[in-house]
C-alpha positions in Angstrom: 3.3 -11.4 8.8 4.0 -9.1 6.5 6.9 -8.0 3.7 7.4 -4.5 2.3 9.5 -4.1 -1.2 10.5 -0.7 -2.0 12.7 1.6 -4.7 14.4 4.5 -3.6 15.2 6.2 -6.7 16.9 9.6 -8.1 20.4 10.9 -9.2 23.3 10.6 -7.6 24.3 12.7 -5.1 20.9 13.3 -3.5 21.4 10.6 -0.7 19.5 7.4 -2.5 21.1 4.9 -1.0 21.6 6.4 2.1 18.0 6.3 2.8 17.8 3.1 1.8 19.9 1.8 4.0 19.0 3.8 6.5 15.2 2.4 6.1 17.1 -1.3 6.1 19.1 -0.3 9.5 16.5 0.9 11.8 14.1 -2.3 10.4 17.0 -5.0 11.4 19.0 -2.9 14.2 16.1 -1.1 16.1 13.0 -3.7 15.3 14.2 -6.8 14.8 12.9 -7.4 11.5 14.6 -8.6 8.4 15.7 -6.3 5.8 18.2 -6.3 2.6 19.5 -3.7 0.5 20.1 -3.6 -3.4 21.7 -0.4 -5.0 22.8 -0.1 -8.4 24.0 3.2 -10.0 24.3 5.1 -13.3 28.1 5.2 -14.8 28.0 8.5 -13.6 29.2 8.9 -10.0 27.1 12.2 -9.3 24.2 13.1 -11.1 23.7 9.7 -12.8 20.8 7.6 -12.6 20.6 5.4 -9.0 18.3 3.3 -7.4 18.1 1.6 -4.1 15.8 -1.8 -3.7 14.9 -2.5 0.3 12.8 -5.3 1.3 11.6 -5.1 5.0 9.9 -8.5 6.5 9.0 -10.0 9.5 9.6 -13.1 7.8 13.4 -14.7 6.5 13.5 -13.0 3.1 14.6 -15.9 0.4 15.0 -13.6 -2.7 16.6 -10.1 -2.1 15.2 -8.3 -5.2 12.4 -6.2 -5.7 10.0 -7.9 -7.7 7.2 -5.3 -7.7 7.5 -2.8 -4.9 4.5 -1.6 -2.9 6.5 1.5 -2.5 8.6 4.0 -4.7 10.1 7.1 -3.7 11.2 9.0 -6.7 13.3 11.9 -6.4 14.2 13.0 -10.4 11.7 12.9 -12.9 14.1 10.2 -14.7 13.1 7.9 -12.1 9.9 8.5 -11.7 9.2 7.6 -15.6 11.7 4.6 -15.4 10.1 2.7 -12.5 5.8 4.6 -12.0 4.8 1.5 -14.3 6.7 -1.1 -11.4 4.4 0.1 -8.4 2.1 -1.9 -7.2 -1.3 -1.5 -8.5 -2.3 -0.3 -4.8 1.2 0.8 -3.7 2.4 4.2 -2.4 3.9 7.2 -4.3 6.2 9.4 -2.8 8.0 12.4 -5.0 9.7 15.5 -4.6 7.3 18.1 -5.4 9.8 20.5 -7.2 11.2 17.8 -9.5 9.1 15.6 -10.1 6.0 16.1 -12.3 3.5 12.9 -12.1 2.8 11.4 -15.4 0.1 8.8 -15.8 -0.3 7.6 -12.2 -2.1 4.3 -12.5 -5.4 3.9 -10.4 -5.3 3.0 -6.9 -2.0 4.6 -6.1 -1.9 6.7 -3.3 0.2 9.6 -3.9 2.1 11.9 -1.6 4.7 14.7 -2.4 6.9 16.8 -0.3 9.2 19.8 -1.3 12.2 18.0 0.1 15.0 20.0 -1.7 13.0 23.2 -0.7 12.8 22.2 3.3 16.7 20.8 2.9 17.4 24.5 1.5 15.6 26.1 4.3 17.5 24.2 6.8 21.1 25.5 5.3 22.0 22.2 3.3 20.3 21.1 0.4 22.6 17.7 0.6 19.5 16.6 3.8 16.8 16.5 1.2 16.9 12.4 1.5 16.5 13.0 5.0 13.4 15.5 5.0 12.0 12.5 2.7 12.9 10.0 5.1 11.2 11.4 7.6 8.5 11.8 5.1 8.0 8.3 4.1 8.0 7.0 7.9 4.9 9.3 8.5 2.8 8.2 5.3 4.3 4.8 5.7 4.6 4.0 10.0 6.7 1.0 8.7 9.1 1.9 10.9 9.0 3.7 14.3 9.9 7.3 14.5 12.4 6.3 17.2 13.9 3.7 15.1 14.6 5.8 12.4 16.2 8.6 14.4 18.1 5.7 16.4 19.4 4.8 12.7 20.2 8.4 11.5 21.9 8.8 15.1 24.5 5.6 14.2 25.1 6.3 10.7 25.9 10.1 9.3 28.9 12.1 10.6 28.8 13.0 13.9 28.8 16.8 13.1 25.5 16.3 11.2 23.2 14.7 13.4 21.3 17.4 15.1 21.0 19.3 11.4 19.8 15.4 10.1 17.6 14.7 13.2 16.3 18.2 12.1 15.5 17.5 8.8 13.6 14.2 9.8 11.6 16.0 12.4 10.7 18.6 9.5 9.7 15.5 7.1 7.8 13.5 9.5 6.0 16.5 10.8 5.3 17.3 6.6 2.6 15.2 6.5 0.0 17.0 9.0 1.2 20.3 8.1 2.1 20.9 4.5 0.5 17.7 2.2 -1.9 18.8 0.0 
């Protein structure tokens, strides 16, 4: 049995809590494990602070907030220097390369970055960055299935979007193997 707690963090507007519960849909819908979703938000609507807690467990999950996360995804370097010292000694470190600048990473983190916005602009629409990271995170992380997750992306973002979203995942995922230093 196992039980995966994670922060999505960044600024509003850059899809946080989107991928949150995106991560939290394709766990419960599409693998019949149990997930929950916190967000909380700046006062700011875009461009303020915002953070998204997601617990993922094969077992009944009996408190729904992050207590220390095995995994952050930090997407402004605001976040990253509000929640690095959370992360589990032997957690997992996901950033965007181009806007986030690691800062005393603790020992025994593994750390992986990806130029999400960069991909996103490539692509024609910055506003997928969360997604290129999504599919990011599901390579380093294989708590979910690919399948899932596209399943998940599929059900949730306007229906105009999903081949440019299913896109950007595929350019995420694939990230890893190609582009990862």
């Amino acid at each position: 049995m196992s039980t995966t707690e994670m922060k999505i963090t960044g600024f509003g507007g850059q899809g946080v809590i989107l991928t949150g519960m995106l991560i939290g849909k394709a766990a419960s819908i599409y693998e019949d494990k149990n997930a929950v979703l916190i967000q909380s938000f700046g006062p700011e609507a875009r461009g303020g602070a915002c953070a998204a807690q997601v617990i993922v467990s094969d077992e009944l999950i009996m408190y729904p907030y992050v207590k220390i996360p095995n995994i952050l995804i930090s997407l402004s370097q605001e976040a990253y220097k509000k929640y690095i010292h959370e992360l589990s000694p032997d957690g997992i470190l996901i950033y965007e390369k181009n806007l986030v600048t690691p800062e005393n990473v603790p020992k025994g983190i593994q750390v992986y970055s990806i130029p999400s916005t960069a991909i996103a602009e490539e692509l024609g629409r910055r506003i997928v960055l969360n997604i290129v990271t999504l599919g990011f995170f599901t390579a380093v992380t294989k708590l979910v299935k690919p399948d899932s997750m596209k399943k998940a992306i599929e059900a949730t973002v306007p229906k105009g979007t999903i081949q440019l979203n299913l896109l950007a995942f595929d350019r995420g995922f694939k990230y890893l193997e190609t582009g990862n230093q």
